[in-house]
N, C-alpha and C positions, 0 to 999 in steps of 0.2 A: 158506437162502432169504432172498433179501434183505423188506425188513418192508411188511408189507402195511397198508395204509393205507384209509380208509373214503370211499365217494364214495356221492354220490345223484346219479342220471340220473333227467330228467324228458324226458317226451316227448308231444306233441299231436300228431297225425299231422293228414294233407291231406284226411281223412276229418271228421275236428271227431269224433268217436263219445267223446272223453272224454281224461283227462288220465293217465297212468302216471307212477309215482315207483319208481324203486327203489336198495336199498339194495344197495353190492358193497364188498366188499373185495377190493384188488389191488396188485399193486406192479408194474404195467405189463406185464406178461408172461402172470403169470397173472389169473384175473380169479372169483370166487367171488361167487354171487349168496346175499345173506344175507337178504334180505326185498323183497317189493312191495307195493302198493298203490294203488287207481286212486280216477278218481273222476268223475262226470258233467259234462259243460262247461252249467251253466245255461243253457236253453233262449233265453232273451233276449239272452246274449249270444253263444250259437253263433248262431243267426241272422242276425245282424247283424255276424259276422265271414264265414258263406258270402257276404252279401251283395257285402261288402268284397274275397273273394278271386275273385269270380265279377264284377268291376272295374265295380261300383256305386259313384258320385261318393259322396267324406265330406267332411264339412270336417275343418278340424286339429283342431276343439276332439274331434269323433268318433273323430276319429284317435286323439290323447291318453288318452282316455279310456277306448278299447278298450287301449289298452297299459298303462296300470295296474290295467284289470279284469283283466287276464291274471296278470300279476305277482300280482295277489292272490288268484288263484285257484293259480298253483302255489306262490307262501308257503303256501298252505290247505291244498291239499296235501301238502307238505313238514312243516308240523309234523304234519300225520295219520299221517305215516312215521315220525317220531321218536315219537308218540306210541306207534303200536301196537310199535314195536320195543323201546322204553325207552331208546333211544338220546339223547347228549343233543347240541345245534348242536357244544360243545367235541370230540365224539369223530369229526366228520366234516371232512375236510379242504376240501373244495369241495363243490358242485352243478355239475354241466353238466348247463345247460337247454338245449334246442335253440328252444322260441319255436315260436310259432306262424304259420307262414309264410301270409302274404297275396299276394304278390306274388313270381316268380321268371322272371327275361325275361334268361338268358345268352347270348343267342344276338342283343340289337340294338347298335343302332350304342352305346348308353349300358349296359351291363349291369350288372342288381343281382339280389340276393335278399332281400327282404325279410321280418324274423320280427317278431310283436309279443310282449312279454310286457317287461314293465320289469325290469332285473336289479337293478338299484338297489333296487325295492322289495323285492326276493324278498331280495338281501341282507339291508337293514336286516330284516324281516320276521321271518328266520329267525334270524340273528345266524353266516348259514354264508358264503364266500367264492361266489361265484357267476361262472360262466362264461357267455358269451352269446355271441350272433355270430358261428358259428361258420365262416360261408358264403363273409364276402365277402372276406376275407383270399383264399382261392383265387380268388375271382374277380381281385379286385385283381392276382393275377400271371399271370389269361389263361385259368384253367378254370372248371370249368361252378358251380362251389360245390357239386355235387353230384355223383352220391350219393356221404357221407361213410362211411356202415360199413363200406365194401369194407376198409376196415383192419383195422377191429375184428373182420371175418369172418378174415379174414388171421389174427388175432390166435391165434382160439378155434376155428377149425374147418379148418384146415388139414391135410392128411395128406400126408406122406412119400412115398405113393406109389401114391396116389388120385388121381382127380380129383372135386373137389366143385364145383357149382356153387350158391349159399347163392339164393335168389332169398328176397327180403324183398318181400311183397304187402300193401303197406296201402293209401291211398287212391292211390297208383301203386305200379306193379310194379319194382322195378329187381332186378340179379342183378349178383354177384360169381364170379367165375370162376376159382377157387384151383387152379391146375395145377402138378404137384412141377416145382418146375428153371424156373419161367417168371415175369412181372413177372403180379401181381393187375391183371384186368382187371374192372372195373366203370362200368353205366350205367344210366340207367330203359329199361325197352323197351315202356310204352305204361302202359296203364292197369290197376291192380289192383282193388280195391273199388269205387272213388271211383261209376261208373256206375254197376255196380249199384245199390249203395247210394241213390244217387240216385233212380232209378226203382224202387225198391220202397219209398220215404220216398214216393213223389208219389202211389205206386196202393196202399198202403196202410195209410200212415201209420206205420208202423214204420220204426226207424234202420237197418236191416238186412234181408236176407234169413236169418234164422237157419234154421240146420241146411236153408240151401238150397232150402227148402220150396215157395217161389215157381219159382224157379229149377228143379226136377226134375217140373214139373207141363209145362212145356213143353217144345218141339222148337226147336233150330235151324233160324234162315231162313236160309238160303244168300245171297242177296241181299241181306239186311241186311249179313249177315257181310263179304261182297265189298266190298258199299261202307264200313264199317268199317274194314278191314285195303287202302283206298286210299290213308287219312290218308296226305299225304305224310313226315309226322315220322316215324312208325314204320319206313320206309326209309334214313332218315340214317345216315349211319355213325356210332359211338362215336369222342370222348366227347360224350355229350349228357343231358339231361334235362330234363324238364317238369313240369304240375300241372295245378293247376285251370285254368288263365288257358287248355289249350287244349281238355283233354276234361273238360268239363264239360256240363250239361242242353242249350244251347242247341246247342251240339256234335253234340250226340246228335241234336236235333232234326230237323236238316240233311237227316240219313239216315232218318229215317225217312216216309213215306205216313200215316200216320193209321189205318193198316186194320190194322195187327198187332196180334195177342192179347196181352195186360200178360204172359202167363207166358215167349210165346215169346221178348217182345225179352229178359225176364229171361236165359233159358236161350240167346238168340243173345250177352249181354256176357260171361256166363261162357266164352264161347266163344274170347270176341274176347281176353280176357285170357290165358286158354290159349294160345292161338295164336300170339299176339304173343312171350310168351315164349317159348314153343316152336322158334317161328324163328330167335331166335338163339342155339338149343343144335344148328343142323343140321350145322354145320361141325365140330362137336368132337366127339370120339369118346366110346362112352357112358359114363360114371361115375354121380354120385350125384348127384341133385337133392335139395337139405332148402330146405323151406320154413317158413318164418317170418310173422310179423303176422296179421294178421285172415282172410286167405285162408288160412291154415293149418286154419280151421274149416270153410270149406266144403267140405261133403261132395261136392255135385259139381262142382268146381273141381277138386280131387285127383283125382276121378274121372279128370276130362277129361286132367289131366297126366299119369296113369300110362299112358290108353291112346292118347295120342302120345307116347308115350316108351318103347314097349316093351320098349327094350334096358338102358334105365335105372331104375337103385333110384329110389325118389322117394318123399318121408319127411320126417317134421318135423326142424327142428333139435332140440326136445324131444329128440327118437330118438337125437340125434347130442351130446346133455348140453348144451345151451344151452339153456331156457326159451324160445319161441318168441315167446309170447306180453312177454316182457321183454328180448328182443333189442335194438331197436333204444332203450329206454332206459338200458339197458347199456352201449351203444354211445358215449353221451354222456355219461356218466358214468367211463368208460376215454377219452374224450376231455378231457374237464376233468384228469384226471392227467397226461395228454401235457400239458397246457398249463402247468400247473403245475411241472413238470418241466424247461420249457424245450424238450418236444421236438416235432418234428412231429406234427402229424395227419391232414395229407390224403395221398393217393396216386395222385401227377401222370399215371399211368398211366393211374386211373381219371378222373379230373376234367379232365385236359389242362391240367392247371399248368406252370408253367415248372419251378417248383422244388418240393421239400417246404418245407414252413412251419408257425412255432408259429400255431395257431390261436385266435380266440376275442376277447372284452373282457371283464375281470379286473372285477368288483366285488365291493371288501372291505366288510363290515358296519359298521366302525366310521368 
């Protein structure tokens, strides 16, 4: 077996709910999750980064200073992983941080994707090699910058003579489509948490709808739903993806009257997330759905996907030996090894790149 080597992936998702670190050992092939740990994104400064990705004017000096808060909040985190591991900065080869994305608009006449978190700092900080930037390299040669795990799924959950489809739910929903004998297909297909989340933070003050609560108190509105699964985006053909910049609060607002019950629209977006994915599983014949990230918890999310899916297993990557809930920091963490390696990381099939390409920007500690 060739020699496995120590990486930490760090990950904020589009949701802002907190920061994940985790510890892997791998030698690009295989990939062995040896520790994790998270940690809360201070209340002043998630705030004022929704503001930021929900395309509230900053100045630079705001700008700045949100990207070294970050940087210093995943160095903080990062030594909290060596700490509880006993690990020391010498025994880990890199960090791939993915950053905190504010901005993602691949689809105008000028496209970018924008992460904040200063890697410079998380370097010096930590004394580990630090990966960053992982997006615009694939933009730069023509795809979307996203979504980047379709590889790393590729990687760890592939079978022989299965079909899996990995669908990753955090504050959007995208899915990986690993069919034996075929190129990895991967895209976002609409919104995963991010709604919810939002309107159960507005009516009751909680980050979350935990264990669904809000959300299995009501009924789906038909009507809502309708004008919901309108969005023109959610029709586009693959490759594509999005974020905050389009379903976001005021998003939401558009479609709503003012007379719906807080639990119904709850239990109409669980809906709309269902669905959206759902639709683009009707062409392919039935295999295995494993789900991944924060939607992995809600109970009637799953709900909702087992019983449009009847033909289909549908089940955590947990189920299937990935860590669900450390997936997608895994993911960047086996991405920092591709980069370090020299070798690609995106999957032009899924992102609509010209080519493969090494990914990322390299900062050393010293």
């Amino acid at each position: 077996m060739q020699h496995m080597e120590h990486y930490i992936g760090i990950m904020s998702g589009t949701s802002l709910d907190g920061i994940d670190a985790v510890l892997v050992a791998t030698n690009g092939r295989e990939i062995t999750l040896k520790a994790s740990t998270s940690a809360p994104i201070e209340p002043a400064l998630r705030e004022r980064l929704l503001a930021l990705a929900s395309g509230d004017a900053v100045t630079a000096r705001e700008w700045g200073e949100l990207d070294v808060a970050l940087g210093q909040a995943y160095a903080e985190v990062t030594l909290q992983l060596l700490d509880e591991t006993g690990m020391t900065a010498g025994d880990v080869c890199a960090i791939g941080c993915h950053g905190q994305t504010v901005w993602h608009q691949p689809d105008a006449a000028l496209p970018f994707s924008l992460q904040l978190g200063d890697g410079n700092r998380l370097a010096a900080l930590t004394g580990i090699t630090t990966i960053t930037d992982f997006r615009r390299k694939d933009m730069a040669l023509g795809g979307q910058g996203a979504p980047l795990v379709p590889a790393f799924h590729q990687q760890v959950l592939s079978h022989p003579q299965r079909l899996r489809v990995v669908a990753n739910i955090g504050g959007i929903a995208n899915i990986s489509v690993l069919m034996p004998g075929r190129p990895v297909l991967g895209y976002d297909v609409g919104p995963g948490n991010m709604l919810m989340d939002a309107w159960c933070r507005r009516h009751t003050g909680a980050p979350f709808d935990k264990d669904a609560a809000l959300g299995r108190r009501g009924k789906v509105l038909p009507a809502l739903l309708n004008s919901l699964l309108s969005e023109p985006w959610l029709a586009l053909p693959a490759p594509k993806s999005t974020g905050r910049e389009l379903f976001n609060e005021a998003w939401l607002n558009t479609h709503l009257t003012g007379e719906e019950a807080v639990a119904d629209v709850q239990a109409t977006l669980a809906e709309l997330t269902a669905t959206a994915l759902v639709q683009q599983l009707s062409a392919l014949p039935a295999g295995e759905l494993l789900v991944c990230g924060g939607g992995g918890h809600n109970p009637l999310l799953m709900a909702r996907l087992t019983a449009l899916l009847p033909r289909w297993r549908v089940a955590t990557t947990t189920e299937a030996g990935v860590n669900m809930d450390a997936m997608e920091a895994m993911a960047f963490a086996w991405l920092a090894y591709q980069t370090l390696h020299s070798l690609p990381g995106n999957l032009p099939a899924a992102t609509g790149a010209s080519r493969p390409a090494v990914l990322g920007a390299i900062h050393f500690p010293d």
